[in-house]
N, C-alpha and C positions, 0 to 999 in steps of 0.2 A: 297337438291341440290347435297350436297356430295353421297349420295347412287346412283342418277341418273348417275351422272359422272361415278361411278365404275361399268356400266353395260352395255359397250358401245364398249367393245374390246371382240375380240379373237384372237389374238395373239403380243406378244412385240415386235413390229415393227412399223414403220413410214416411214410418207415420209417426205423430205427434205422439210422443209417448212423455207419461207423467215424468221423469228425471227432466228430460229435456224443455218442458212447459216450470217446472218448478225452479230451476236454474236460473233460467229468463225473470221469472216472473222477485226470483229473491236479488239478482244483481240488478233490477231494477228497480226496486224498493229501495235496496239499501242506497243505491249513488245517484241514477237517472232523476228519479224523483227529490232527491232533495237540491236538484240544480233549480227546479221547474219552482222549489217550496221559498229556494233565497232569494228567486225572480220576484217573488210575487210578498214575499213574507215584510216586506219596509213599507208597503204603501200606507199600511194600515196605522202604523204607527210613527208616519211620519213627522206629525205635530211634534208627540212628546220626547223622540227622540232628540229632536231641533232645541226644545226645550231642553231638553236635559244637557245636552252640550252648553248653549247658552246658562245656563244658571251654575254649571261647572265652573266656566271659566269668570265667570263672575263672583264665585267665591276665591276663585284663585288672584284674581286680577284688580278686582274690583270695580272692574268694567265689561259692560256687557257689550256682546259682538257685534256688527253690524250686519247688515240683511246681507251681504255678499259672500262676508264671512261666514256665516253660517250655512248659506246654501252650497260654498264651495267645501263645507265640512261634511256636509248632508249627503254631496258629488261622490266624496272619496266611499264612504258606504254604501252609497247604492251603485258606483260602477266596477266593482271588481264582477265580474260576471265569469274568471278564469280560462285559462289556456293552455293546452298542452304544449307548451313551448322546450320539452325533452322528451326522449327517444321512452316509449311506453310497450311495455309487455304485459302479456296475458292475465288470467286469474290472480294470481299470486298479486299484482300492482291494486286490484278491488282492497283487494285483504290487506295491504300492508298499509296502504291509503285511510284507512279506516282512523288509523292516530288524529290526520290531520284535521278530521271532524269532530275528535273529542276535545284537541288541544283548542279549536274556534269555539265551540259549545261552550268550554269551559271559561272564555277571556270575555264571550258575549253577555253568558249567562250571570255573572259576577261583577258584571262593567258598573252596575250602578252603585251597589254596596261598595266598592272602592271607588268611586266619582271618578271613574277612567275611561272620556270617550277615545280615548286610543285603544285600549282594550278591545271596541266595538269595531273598531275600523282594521285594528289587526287581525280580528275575528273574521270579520268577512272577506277580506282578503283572503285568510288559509282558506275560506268556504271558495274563493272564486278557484285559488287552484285545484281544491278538490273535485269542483264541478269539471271544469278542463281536465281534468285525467278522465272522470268517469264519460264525459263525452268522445272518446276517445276509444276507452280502452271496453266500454259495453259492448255497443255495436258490434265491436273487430270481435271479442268473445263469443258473442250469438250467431255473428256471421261462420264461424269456423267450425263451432258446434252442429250447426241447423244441416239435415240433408237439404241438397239445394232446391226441392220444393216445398221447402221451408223456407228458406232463407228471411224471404220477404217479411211474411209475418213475426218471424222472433224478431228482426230486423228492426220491426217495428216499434215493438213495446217497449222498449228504453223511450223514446218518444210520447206514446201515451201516457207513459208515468211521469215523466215532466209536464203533461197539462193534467195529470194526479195531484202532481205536487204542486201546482198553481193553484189548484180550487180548492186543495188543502188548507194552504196559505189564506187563503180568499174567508173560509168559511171560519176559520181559527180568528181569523181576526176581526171577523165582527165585535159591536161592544157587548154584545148577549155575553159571548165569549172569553176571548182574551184579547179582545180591543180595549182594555180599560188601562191608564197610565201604569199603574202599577204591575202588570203583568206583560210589560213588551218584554223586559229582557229573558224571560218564559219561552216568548214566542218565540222568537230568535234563535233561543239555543233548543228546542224542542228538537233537532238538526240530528242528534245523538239517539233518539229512539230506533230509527229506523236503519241504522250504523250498526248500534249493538246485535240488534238483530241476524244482518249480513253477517259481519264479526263472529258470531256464535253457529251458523252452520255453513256459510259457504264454502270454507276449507274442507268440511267433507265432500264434495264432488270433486269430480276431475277436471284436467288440465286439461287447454283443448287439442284433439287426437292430434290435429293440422299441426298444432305447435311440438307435439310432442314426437312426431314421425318426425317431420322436416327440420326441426332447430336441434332437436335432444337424439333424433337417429334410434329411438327407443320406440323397438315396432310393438315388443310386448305389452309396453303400456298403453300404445294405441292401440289396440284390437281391446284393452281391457276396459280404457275409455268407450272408445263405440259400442262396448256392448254394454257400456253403462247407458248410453245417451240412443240405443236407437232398440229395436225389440230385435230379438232372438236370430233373425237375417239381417239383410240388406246392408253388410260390410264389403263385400268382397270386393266389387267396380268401386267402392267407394276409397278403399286402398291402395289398390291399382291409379285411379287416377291421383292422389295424394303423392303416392310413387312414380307417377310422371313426371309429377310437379318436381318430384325432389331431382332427381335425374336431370330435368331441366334448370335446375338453380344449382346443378354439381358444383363448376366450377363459380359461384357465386356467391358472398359474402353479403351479411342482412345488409342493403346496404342506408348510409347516412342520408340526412336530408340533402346536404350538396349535391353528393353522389345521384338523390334519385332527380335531382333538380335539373343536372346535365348530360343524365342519360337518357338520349333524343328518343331510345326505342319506347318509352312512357311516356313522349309527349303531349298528346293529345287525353293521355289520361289524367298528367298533373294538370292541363290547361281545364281540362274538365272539373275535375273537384275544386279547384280556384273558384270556374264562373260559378256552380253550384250552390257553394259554403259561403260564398260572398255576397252574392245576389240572396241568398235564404236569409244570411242576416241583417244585410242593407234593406229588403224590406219587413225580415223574421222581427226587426227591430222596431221596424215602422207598427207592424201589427199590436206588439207587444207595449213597447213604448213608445211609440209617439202617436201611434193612433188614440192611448188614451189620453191624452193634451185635450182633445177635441170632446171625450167622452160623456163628463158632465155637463159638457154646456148641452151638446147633439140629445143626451138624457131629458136633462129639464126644459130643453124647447117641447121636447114631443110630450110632455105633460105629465113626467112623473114627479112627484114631488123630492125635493132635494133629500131627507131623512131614509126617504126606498130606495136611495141610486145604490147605498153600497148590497141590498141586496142584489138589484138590477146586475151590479158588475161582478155576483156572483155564480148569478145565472149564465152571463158569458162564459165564465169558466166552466161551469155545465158543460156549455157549447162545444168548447175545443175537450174537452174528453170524449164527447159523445164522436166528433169529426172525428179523433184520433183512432178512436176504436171502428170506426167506415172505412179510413186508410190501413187499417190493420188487420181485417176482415175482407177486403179487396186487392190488396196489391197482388195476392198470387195467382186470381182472377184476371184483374187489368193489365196487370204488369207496373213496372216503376216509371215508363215514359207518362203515359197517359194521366197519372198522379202529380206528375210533377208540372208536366205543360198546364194539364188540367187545373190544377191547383194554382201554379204563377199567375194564368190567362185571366183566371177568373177572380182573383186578387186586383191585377191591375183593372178588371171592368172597374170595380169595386172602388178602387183608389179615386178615380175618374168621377166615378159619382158622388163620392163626399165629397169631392172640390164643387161640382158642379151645384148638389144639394146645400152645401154650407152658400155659395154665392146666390142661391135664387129662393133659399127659405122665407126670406123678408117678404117676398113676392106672391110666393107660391107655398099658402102652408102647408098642401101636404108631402109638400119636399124633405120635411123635417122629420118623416115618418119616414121616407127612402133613404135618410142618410142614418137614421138607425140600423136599418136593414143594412146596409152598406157595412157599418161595423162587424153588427155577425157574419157577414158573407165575408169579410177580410178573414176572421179570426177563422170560421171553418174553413175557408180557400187554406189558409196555412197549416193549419193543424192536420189535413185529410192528409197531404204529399209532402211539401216543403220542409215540413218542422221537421220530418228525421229519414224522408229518405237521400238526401245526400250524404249521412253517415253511413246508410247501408251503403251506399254507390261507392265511398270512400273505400269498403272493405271491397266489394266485389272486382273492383276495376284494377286490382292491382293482384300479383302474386306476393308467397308467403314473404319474400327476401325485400319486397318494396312496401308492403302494407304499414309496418311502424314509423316510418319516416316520412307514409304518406296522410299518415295521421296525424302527424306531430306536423305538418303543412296545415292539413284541413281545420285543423285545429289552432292554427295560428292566424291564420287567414279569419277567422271564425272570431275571434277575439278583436282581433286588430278592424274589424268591419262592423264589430257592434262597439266598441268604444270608438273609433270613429264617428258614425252615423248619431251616435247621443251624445257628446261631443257638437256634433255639425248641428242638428236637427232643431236644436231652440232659436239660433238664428239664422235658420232659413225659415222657419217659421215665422220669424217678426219680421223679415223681409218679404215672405212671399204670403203670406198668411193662407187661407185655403189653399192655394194654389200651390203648395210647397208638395203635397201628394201626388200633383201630374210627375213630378221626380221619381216617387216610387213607383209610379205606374210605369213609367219610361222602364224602369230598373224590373221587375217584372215581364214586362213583353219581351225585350231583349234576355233573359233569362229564358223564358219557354220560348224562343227563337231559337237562342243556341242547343236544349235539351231536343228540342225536335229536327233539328239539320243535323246535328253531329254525334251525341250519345247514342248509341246502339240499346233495345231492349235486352235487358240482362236475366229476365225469368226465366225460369228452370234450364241453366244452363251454368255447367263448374267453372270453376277460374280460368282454366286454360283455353276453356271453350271463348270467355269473356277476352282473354289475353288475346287469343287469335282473332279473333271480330278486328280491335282497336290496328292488328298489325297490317289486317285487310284492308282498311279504311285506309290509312295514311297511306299504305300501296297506290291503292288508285288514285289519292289524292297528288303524291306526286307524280305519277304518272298521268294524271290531265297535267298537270304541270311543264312536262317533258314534250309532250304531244304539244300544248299550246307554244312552248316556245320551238318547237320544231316549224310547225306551221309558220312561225311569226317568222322565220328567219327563210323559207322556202317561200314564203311570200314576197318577200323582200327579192330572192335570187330571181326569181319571177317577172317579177317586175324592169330588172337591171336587165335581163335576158330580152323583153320586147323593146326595149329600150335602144337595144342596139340593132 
């Protein structure tokens, strides 16, 4: 049975077939999207939350907080945004992760009935590590699954479902809604629907074939995967090269994050997913949060009235699912460079111009109308490329034996750059005020600098194909290198030689 299977392709390619689109579409319901829902799910209830803290501790205390105190209470809830800061495997980590959104659901949902704003803050905590896992461990799952002219687009959809779960967020918490004091801790833990869901069918699909040839050496269960995830051909080259891959990782152990940190032959790939995952969230952060700093005031200059902004800022969220699903529907078209330069370049015009719009509106009213535009042009510049093709890039650029360790980087690096920058961002904004965005913009240009000098385009092309590119690059790089200091020192002989 198994040799008939393997004789059945010529070439590693597929089509979209319904396992493989439902897969995607439930691993990213259940986890992708509720990153994108705890993003966005506090704004709304900001007030009462603050309130409820404050009127806590004043029945505990008998005194009420002060405005520092409370806004460094408010801090701890809205910054856990999570991190995969341990080694993350396949499938099985979606499904077993599942607890620690029932255990947050449960501490958030119940915070008020027990007047326990630690409850809330413990809550969102477990939600930030469960976001950092699923940022992490979707992608790498879509990526291993997808034949590689797929890649891009399953690639993608973890991503789109995080600006799902932003306008989720956005539209739930209107006061039509569940914007009213009584019904935040509703909002909050609503976190658990789309969990249970995951929870109750993902375990019926398979393991991905990639993980299950190369880490488990169980060929049966990959040929019975792939013929779950692709139609009735197009396995055979697609085994063969998985069977490259393994042969080429023979003598090689999954290796740790140190390990992938000091082995020189991935370094232009770890250097890569750093500037990547760090620039996406040094400015993913700008777009997301700290672009909104500016959003009501930029709102009500251009003449909406204050009571319509929170629809206005639901319509943005519109925005970035509509961008998501452009980036989602073109990258196998475009490829992943032109997304990503494309998307940074046109962020930073963007950045440039709310500085410039915010300094000459007093002057020039309808500048006050471009720095609107500016906003949506930030949020779609991110949402098309930036927002999640460096998690596919994270998967692509690395073999089976480096991929977890190179996640559990990207994924650090990803954390540590957005509590940073929010963190940084409120006082460079009082010290730089408009002008704090020419920073983003800097961060930005030099982002699509580096993606266009040095990452190689990675469409329809397997890992090994991707691993050789990166080994060719550094070849020649150091070999100008060798050649330059030859020169430099034959120059010099040169020289000593007319000399005498």
């Amino acid at each position: 049975m198994a040799e008939e299977v393997l004789l059945s392709s010529e070439k590693i390619s597929g089509h979209l077939t319904w396992s493989l689109l439902v897969v995607a579409l439930l691993a990213s319901f259940g986890s992708s999207m509720l990153y994108g829902y705890n993003l966005a799910v506090v704004n709304s209830p900001a007030d009462y939350i603050k309130d409820f803290y404050n009127r806590t501790v004043v029945s505990r205390n008998g005194t009420a907080l002060d405005e520092e105190a409370v806004t460094l209470m408010y801090s701890l809830t809205v910054s856990p945004s999570g991190s995969s800061l341990f080694m993350v495997v396949w499938k099985g980590t979606l499904v077993n992760s599942t607890v620690l959104v029932f255990i947050a659901g449960g501490l958030m949902g119940f915070s008020r009935a027990c007047c326990s704003p630690e409850m809330v803050i413990i809550g969102r905590f477990i939600t930030g590590i469960h976001s950092g896992l699923s940022l992490s461990v979707v992608p790498m799952y879509l990526g291993e699954i997808a034949p590689k002219n797929l890649r891009g687009f399953l690639g993608l959809i973890p991503s789109i479902f995080i600006c799902v779960g932003v306008f989720c967020a956005q539209v739930l918490g209107l006061h039509e809604l569940l914007g009213k004091e009584e019904h935040w801790p509703l909002l909050l833990s609503l976190v658990v629907g789309p969990t249970f869901v995951q929870l109750m069918l993902l375990p019926w699909f398979p393991e991905s074939p990639r993980y299950l040839l190369i880490e488990k050496h169980n060929v049966h269960a990959t040929i019975e995967a792939l013929q779950w995830y692709r139609a009735k051909c197009n396995i055979q080259l697609e085994i063969e090269e998985m069977q490259e891959e393994q042969r080429s990782l023979k003598s090689v152990n999954t290796v740790s994050v140190l390990e992938l940190l000091m082995d020189r032959t991935v370094r232009w790939q770890v250097i890569s997913i750093a500037v990547v995952n760090m620039g996406c969230n040094c400015h993913g952060l700008g777009a997301r949060g700290g672009i909104w700093f500016y959003t009501n005031t930029i709102f009500e200059n251009a003449g909406i009235p204050p009571p319509q902004i929170q629809y206005t800022t639901v319509g943005t969220g519109a925005i970035e699912v509509i961008a998501g699903l452009v980036g989602g529907f073109t990258i196998e078209r475009l490829g992943r460079r032109p997304l990503m330069v494309g998307g940074f370049s046109f962020m930073g015009l963007c950045c440039a111009g709310i500085t410039l719009s915010l300094i000459l509106q007093t002057h020039v009213p309808f500048m006050r109308y471009i720095s609107v535009g500016c906003v949506i042009g930030i949020i779609a510049g991110f949402c098309i490329g930036p927002a999640g093709v460096p998690f596919l890039m994270t998967a692509e650029l690395f073999k089976q034996s480096h991929r977890p360790a190179a996640y559990t980087v990207a994924g650090s690096l990803n954390w540590i750059s957005n509590f940073t920058v929010g963190f940084v961002f409120p006082f460079l904004q009082m010290s730089a005020g408009a002008f704090c965005y020419l920073v983003f913009c800097g961060i930005c240009v030099a982002v699509a600098a580096y993606v266009y000098l040095i990452i190689p385009e990675t469409k329809n092309k397997t890992f090994m194909e991707i691993s050789e590119l990166f080994n060719t690059k550094e070849s020649a790089i150091n070999s100008q290198l060798k050649m330059a200091k030859m020169n430099g020192y034959g120059t010099l002989e040169n020289c000593t030689s007319a000399e005498k």
